[in-house]
Structures are given as structure tokens and as C-alpha cells.
PLY file of the C-alpha trace (Angstrom):
ply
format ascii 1.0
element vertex 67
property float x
property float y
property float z
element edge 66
property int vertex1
property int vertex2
end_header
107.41 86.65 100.08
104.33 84.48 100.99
104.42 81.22 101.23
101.14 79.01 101.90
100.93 76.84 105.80
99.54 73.46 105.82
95.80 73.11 106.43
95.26 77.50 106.95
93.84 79.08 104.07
95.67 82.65 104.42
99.62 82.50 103.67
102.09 83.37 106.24
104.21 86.67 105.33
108.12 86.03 105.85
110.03 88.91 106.54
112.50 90.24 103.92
116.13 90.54 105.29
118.68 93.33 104.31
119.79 91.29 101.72
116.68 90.06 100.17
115.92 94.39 99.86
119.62 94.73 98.45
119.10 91.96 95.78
115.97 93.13 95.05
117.19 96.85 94.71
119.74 94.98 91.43
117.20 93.73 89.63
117.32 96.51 87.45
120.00 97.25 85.32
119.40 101.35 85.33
120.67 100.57 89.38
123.29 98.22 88.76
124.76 101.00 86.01
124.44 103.96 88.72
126.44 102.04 91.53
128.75 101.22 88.99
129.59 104.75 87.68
129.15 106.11 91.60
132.25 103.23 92.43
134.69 104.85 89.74
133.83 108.68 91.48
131.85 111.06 92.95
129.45 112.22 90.87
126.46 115.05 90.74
122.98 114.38 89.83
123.65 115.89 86.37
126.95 114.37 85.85
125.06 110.44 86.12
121.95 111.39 84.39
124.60 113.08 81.45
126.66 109.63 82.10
124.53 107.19 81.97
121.90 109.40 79.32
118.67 108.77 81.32
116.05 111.38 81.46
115.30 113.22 84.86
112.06 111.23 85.52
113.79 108.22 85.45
116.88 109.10 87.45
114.82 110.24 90.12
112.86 107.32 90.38
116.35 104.87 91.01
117.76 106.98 93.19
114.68 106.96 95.48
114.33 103.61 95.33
117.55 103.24 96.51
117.45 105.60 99.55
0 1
1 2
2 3
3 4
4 5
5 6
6 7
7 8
8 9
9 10
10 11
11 12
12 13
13 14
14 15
15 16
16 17
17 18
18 19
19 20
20 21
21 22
22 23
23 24
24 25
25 26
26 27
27 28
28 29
29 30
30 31
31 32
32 33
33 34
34 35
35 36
36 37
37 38
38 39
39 40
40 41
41 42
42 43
43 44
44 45
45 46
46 47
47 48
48 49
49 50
50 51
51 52
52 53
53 54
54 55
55 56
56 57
57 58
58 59
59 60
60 61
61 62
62 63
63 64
64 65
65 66
């Protein structure tokens, strides 16, 4: 997040907090449906890209984001 000083022309970079990188990581729903299906059980690769019916690409992509 940036946010702009008084009198300096460059903004001043806050640090993100665990949390801000947690709510962040929920913004998309493809996420939100993985942690929930990952609550009920254990599952497999497979078994949440079958569950959910997202391609591989895609899969991949969420669950990297949210290593």
C-alpha cells in the first residue's frame, strides 16, 4: 500500500502485515472454494481440481499463490 507524505513528492511504502497477505490471498473465490473443500478433508491434487472442476493451469496457479 502507498500512501502519499505531506510536502515529499515520492509515497512512503507501508509494510503489509500477515493479515493484510491473508485477506488478500481471499479475494478470490477459486481460494476461498479450495480452503473450504481442504476444511471438510484431506484431499489430493486430483481429487480438488475433480471437486471443484478447475483445469490444471488454474489449480496450480491458487495453490502457489497460497504457499
Amino acid at each position: 500500500m502507498r500512501i502519499m507524505r505531506k510536502n515529499k513528492t515520492q509515497p512512503e511504502e507501508i509494510p503489509t502485515s500477515k493479515e493484510d497477505e491473508i485477506f488478500k490471498l481471499l479475494t478470490h473465490q477459486t481460494r476461498r472454494n479450495i480452503i473450504k473443500v481442504l476444511g471438510e478433508r484431506d484431499l489430493t491434487f486430483s481429487q480438488i481440481k475433480r471437486n471443484l472442476e478447475i483445469d490444471s493451469p488454474t489449480h496450480s496457479y491458487h495453490l502457489k499463490s497460497m504457499n
